[in-house]
N, C-alpha and C positions, 0 to 999 in steps of 0.2 A: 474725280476721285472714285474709286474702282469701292465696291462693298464688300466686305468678307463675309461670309454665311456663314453662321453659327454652328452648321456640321460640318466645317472645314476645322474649327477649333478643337470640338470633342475631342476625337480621337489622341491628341495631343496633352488634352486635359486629362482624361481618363489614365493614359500612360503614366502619368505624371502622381496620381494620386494611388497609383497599383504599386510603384517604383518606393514611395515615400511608406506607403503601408508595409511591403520589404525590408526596407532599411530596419523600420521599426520593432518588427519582428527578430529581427539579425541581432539588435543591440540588448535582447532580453539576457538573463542570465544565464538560463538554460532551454535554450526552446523547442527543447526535446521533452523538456518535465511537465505536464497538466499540473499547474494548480492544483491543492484540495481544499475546499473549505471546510473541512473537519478541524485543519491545524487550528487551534488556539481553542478550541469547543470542547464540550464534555462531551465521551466516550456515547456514542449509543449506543442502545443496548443490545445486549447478544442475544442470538437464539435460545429459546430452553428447551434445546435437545442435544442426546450427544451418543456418541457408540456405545455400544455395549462394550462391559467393563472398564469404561475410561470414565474419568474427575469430570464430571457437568462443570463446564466452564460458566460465572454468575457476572451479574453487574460488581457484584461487592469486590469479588476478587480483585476487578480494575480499578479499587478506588483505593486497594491496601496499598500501604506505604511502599515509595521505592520505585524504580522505573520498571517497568514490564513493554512486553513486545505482541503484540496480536496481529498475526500472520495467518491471511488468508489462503486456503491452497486445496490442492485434488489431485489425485491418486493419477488420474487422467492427464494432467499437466506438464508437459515436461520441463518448464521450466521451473517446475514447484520442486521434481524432481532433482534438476541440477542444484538448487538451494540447501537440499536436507542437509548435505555435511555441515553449511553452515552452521543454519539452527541446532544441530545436533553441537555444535561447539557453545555456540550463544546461550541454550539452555544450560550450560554448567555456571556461567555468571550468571543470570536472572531469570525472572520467570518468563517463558514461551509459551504462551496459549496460542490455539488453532480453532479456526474457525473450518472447519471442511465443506467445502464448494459443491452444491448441485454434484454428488460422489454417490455410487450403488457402496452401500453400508459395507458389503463384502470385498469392496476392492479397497476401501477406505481400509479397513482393518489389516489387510493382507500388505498394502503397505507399509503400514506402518512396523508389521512385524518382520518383515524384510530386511527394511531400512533403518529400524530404532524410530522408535519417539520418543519427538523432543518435547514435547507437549505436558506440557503442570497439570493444563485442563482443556477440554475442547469442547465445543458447541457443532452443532452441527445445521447445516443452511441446503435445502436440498430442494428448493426453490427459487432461494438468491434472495429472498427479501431483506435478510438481513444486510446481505451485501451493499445494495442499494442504499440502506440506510447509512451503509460506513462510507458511501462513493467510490464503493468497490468499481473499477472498470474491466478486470478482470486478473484471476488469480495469476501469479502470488503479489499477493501486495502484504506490504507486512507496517504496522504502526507502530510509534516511541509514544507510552503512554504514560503520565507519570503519577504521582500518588495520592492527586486528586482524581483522577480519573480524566484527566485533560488532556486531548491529542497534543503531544509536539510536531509531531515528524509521521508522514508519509511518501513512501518509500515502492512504489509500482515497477514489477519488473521482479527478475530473479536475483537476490545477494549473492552475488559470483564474482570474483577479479576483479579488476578495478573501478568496474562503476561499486559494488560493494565497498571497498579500500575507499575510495575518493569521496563518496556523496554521503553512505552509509554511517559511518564507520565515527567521523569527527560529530555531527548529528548526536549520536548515541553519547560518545564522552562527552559532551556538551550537555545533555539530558544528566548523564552521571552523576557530572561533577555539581550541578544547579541542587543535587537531590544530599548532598552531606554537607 
């Protein structure tokens, strides 16, 4: 009886465990979406700095009653860009705080008065740490916060078309409707 060598089998084995890690991956819900472990945790805290003549975005703000949205972003961005008309909509239903991303203060502002701000109140992050803190992976990310100050929903990527409509969108009226 002939012996089989054990580097005859690897390659076989290893396929076989590369194949089932696939499948695996394949059968998530969305295996386009990172995880945040923010969801279900209290807000961390925002920077305490912010532009000249805008509302100093606070912890407190994120803990008043009622759902709110804190939406990371920069002038620099284009996808923060193609988001504005959203938020510019979103802010007439609730409040839209901004966190502005690693932005020269001058382009931060000149956007904003280009494009309208939607913005209640903003902070300002012009190192990222705060980003960090929230598991910002990069702008625009935008969070469903509700009136404890508790993340629901995190949202990476621009609010545009139908990933907006489809992922966005039920999230938030699910936040709404939990909140009356």
């Amino acid at each position: 009886m002939a012996r089989i060598s054990p580097l005859v089998v690897l390659p076989p084995l290893a396929f076989a465990a590369l194949a089932g890690m696939f499948l695996w991956g394949m059968g998530r819900d969305d295996p386009s979406e990172l995880p945040s472990t923010m969801v279900g945790r209290e807000a961390p805290a925002v920077p305490q700095t912010t532009l000249p003549g805008k509302t100093q975005l606070t912890d407190a703000m994120l803990r008043e009653p009622g759902v709110k949205l804190v939406n990371f972003w920069a002038s620099w961005c284009p996808p923060c860009r193609a988001e504005h008309p959203t938020l510019m909509e979103l802010s007439e239903r609730l409040p839209v705080y901004g966190v502005d991303l690693k932005d020269p203060e001058a382009n931060a502002l000149e956007f904003l008065e280009e494009d309208g701000d939607p913005f209640h109140a903003i902070a300002t992050d012009p190192k990222g740490r705060g980003a960090i803190d929230w598991g910002v992976t990069a702008p625009p990310e935008t969070f469903i916060v509700n009136g404890e100050g508790e993340i629901l929903y995190r949202f990476a990527g621009p609010m545009v078309r139908e990933d907006y409509t489809n992922r966005f969108v039920p999230e938030l009226e699910k936040a709404l409707a939990a909140e009356e």
